[in-house]
FIKOLSE-803340 format. One line per 3 residues: number of its first residue (from 1); their letters; for each residue x, y, z negated of N, C-alpha, C. Coordinates in pm, 1 decimal, padded with zeros to 6 digits. Each point is the difference from the previous one (the first is absolute). Last residue first. Example, Ala and Ser with C-alpha at 12.3 -4.5 7.8 and 13.67 -1.06 7.14 Angstrom:
<atoms>
2	sa	01285.0:-00225.0:-00708.0:00082.0:00119.0:-00006.0:-00077.0:00109.0:-00073.0 | 00029.0:-00572.0:00007.0:-00089.0:00119.0:00000.0:00090.0:00120.0:00000.0 $
</atoms>
This chain:
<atoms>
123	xxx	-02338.1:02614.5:01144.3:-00156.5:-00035.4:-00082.8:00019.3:00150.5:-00124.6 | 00341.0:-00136.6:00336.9:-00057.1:00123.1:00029.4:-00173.9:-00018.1:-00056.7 | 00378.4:-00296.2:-00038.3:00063.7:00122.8:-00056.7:-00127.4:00085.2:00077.7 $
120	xxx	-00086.3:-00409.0:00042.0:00046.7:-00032.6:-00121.3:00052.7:00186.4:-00042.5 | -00106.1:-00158.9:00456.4:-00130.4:00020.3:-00046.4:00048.4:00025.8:-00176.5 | 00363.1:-00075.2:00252.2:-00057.1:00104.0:00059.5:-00076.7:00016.0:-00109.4 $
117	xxx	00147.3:-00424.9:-00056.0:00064.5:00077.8:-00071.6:-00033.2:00177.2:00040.4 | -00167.2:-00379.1:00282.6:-00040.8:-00009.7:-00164.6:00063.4:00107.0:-00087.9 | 00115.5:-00001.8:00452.2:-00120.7:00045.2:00011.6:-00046.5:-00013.7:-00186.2 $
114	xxx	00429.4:-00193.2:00087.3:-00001.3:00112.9:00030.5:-00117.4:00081.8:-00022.3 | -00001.6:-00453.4:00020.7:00030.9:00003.1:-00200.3:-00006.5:00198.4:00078.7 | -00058.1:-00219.2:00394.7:-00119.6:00006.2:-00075.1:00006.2:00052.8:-00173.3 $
111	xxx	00362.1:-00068.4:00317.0:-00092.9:00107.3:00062.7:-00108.2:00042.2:-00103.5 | 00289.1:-00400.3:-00090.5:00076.5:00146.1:-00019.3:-00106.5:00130.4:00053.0 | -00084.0:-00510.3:-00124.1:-00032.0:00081.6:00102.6:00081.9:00120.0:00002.7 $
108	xxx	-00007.3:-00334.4:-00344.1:00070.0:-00075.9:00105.3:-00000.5:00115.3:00131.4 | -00083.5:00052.6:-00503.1:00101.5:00067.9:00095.3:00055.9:-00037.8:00091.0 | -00315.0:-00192.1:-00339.9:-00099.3:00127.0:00061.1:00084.6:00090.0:00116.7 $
105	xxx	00158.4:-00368.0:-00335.9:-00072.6:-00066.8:00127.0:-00093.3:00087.0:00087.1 | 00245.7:00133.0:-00402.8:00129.5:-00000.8:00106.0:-00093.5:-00096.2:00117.5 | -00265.0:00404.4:-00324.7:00062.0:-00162.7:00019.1:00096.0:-00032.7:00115.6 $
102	xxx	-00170.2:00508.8:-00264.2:00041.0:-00089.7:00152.1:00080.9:-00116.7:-00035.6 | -00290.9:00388.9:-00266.0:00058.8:-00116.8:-00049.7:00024.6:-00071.8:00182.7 | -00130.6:00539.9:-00223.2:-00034.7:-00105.5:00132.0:00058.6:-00140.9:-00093.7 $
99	xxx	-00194.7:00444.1:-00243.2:00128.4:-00062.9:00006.5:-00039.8:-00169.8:00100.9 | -00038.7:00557.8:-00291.7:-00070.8:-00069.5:00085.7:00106.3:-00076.0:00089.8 | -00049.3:00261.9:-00521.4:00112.8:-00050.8:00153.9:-00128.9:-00045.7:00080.7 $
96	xxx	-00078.6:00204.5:-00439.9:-00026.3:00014.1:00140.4:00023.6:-00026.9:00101.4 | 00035.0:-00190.9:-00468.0:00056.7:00133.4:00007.0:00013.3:00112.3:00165.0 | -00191.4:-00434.5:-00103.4:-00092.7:00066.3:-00099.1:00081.0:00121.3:-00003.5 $
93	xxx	00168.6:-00296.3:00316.3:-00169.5:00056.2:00038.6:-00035.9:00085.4:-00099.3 | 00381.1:-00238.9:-00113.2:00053.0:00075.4:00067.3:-00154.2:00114.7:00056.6 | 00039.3:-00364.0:-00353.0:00050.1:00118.3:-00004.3:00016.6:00092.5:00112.8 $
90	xxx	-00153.7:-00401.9:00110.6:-00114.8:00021.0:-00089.0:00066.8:00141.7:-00042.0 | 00284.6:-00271.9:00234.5:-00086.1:00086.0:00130.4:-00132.8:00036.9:-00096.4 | 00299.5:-00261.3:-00244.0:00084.4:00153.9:00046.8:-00091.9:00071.9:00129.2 $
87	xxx	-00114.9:-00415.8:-00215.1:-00007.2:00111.7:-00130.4:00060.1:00119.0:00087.2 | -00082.2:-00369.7:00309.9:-00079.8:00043.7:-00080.6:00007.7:00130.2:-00107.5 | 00398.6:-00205.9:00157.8:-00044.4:00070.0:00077.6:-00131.4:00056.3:-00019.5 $
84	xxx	00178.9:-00333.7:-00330.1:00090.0:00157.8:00024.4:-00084.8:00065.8:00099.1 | -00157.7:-00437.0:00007.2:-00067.6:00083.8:-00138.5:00073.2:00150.4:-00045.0 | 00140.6:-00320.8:00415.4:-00102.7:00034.7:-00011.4:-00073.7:00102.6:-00139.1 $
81	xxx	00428.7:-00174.1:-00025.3:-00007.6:00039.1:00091.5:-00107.9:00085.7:00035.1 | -00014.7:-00361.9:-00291.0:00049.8:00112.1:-00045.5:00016.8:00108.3:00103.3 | -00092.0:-00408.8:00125.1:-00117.9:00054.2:-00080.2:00027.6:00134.0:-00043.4 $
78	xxx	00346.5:-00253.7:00233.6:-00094.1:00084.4:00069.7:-00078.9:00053.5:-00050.5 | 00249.9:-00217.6:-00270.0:00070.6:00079.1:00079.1:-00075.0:00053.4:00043.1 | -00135.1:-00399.5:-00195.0:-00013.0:00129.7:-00102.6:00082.9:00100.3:00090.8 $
75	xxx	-00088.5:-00366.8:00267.7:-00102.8:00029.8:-00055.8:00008.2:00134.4:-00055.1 | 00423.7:-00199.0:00087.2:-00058.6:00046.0:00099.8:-00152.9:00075.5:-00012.3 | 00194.2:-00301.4:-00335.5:00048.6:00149.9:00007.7:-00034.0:00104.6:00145.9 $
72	xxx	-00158.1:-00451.0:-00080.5:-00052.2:00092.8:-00126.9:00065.0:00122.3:00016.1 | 00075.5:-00350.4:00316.0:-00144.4:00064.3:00042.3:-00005.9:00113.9:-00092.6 | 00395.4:-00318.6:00180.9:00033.8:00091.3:-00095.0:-00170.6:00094.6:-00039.3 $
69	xxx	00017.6:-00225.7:00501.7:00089.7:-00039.4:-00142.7:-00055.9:00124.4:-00052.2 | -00259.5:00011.1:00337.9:-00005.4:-00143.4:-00068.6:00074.9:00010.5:-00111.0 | -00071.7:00482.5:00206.7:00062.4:-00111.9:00035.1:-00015.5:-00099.5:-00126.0 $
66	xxx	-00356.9:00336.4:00204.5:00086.6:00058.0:-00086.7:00063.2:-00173.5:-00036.1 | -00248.2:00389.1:00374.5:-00002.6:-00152.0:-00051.0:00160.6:-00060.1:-00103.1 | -00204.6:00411.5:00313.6:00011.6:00002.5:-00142.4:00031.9:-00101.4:-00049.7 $
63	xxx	-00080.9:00084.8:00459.8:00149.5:00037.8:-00043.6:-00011.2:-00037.9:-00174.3 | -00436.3:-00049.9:00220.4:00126.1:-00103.9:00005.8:00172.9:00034.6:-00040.8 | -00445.7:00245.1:-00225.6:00071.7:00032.0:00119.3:00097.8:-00174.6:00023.0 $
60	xxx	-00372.0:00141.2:-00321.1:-00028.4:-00021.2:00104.7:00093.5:00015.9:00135.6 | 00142.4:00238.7:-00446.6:-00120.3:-00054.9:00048.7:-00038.6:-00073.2:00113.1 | 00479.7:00238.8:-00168.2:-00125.2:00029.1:00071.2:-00055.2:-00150.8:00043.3 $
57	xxx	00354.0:00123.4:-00273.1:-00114.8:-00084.3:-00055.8:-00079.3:00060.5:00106.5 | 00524.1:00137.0:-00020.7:-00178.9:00126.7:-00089.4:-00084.2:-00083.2:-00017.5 | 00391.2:-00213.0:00172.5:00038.7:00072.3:-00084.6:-00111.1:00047.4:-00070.0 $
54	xxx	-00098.1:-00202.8:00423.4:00050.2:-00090.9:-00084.1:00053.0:00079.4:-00105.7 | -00117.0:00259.5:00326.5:-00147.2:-00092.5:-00043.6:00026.2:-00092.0:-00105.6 | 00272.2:00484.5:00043.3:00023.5:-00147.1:00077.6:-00119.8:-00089.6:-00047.4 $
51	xxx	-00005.4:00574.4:00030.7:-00049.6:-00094.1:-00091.0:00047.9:-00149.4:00096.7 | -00020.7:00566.4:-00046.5:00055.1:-00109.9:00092.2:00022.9:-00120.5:-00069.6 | -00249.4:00517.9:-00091.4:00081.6:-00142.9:-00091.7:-00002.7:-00094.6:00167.6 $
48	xxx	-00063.6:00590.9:-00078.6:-00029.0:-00110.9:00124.7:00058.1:-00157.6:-00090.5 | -00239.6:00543.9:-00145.9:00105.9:-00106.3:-00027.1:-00006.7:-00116.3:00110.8 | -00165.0:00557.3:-00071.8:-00049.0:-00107.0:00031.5:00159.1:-00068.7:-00002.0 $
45	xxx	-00118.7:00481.9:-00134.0:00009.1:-00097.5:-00076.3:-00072.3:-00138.0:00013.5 | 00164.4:00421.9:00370.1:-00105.7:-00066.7:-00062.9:-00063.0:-00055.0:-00119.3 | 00460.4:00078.4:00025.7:-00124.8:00143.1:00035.8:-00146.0:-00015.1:-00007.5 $
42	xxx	00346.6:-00337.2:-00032.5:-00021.0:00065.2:-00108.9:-00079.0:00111.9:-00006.0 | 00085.4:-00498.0:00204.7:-00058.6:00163.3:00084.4:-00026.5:00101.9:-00125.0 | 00331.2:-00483.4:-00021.4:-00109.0:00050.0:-00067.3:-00065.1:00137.0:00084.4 $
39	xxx	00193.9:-00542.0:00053.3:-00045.7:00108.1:00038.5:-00032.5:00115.6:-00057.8 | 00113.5:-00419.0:-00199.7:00074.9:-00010.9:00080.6:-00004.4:00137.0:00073.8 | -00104.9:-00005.8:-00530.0:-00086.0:-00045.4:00151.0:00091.2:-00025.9:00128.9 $
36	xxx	00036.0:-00040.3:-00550.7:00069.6:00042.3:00117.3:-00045.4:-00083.7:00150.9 | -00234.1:-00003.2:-00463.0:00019.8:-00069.5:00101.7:00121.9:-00009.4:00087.3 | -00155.8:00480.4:-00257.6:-00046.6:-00162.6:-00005.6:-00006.4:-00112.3:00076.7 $
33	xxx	00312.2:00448.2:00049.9:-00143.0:-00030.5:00053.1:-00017.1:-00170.1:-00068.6 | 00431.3:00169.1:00019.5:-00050.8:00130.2:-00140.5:-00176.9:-00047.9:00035.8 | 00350.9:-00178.5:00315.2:-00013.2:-00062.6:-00121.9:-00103.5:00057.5:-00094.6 $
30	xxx	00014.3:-00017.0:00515.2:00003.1:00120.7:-00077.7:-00036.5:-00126.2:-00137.8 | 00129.0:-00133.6:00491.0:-00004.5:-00067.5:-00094.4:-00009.0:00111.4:-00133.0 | -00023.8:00217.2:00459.5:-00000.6:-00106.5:00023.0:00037.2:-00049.8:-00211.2 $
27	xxx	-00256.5:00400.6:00303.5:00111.3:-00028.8:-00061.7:00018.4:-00097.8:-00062.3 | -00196.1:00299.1:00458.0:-00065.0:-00088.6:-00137.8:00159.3:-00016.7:-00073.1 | -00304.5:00272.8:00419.4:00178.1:00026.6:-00101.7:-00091.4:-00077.3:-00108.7 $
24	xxx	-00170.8:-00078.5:00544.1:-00014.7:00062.0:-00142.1:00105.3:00000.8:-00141.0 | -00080.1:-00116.3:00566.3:00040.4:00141.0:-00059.7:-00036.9:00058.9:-00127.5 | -00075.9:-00438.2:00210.2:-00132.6:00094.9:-00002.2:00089.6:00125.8:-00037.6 $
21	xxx	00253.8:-00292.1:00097.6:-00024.8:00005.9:00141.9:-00132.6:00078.9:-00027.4 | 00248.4:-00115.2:-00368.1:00047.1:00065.4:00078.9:-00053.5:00020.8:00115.4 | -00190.6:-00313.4:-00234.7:-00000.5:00138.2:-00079.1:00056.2:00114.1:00064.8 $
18	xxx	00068.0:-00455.1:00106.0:-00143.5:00045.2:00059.6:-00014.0:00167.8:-00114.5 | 00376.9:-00239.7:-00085.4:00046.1:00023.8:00229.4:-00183.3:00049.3:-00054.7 | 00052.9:-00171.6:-00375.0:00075.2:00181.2:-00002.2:00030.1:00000.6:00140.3 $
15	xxx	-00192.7:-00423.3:-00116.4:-00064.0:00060.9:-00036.7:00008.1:00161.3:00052.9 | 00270.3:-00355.9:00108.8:-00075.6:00028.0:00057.1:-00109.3:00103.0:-00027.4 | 00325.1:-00107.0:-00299.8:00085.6:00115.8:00149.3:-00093.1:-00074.0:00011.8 $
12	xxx	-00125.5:-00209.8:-00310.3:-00020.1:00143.8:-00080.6:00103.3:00099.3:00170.5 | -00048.6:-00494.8:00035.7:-00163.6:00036.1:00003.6:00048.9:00200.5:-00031.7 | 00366.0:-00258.4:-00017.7:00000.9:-00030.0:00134.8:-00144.4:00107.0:-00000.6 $
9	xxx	00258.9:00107.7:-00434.4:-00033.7:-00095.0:00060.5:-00054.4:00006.1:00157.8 | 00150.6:00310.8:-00412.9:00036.2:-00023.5:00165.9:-00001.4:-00122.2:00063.3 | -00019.1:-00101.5:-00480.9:00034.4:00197.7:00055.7:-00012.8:-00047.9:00124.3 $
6	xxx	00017.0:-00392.4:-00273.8:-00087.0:00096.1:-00067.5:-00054.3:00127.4:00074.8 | 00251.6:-00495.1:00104.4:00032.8:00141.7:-00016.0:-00116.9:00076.9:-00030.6 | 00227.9:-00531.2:-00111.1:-00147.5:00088.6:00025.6:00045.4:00155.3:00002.6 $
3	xxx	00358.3:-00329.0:-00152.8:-00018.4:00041.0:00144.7:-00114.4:00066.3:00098.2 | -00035.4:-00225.2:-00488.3:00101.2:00103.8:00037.4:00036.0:00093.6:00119.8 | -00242.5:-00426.6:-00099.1:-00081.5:00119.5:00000.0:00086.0:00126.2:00000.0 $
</atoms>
């Protein structure tokens, strides 16, 4: 798990090529923001989370599927996972953020996460 990169992942530069191409000034991993959002539009006070299916517990996703061995810690890992992000997108709304969540099975289209992320900064 070591070798897991956290920052600048493959999904978070696709993310910032579609940001850039909307010509919008974001700022990338802001610690001082609950969560440390991958994205933050501070002007706005809108947040972007880039989320791996297998890391975050996304639901219903085949990427999510969570490996045979070792089940309990894997289990309590992700759970946890899940129950951080919860509490931190609960602080974040109540202090006004407004805040997308982009799954890594939502960034097969580049055109389309683009159009998603449009509609996202101009709500």
């Amino acid at each position: 798990m070591a070798s897991v990169k956290g920052r600048n992942t493959s999904l978070e530069r696709l993310v910032k090529r579609c940001l850039r191409r909307l010509k919008c000034h974001y700022r990338s991993n802001v610690e001082r923001i609950p969560g440390t959002p991958d994205f933050a539009l501070v002007g706005r006070k809108k947040l972007i989370f880039v989320h791996g299916c297998f890391w975050h517990g996304h639901k219903g996703c085949a990427r999510a599927a969570r490996p045979e061995t070792n089940k309990e810690f894997w289990s309590r890992k992700i759970e946890g996972n899940m129950k951080r992000d919860a509490r931190s997108l609960r602080k974040l709304r109540k202090t006004g953020w407004t805040v997308l969540v982009i799954w890594q099975c939502q960034t097969k289209d580049e055109e389309r996460l683009k159009r998603r992320i449009a509609r996202f900064i101009a709500r």
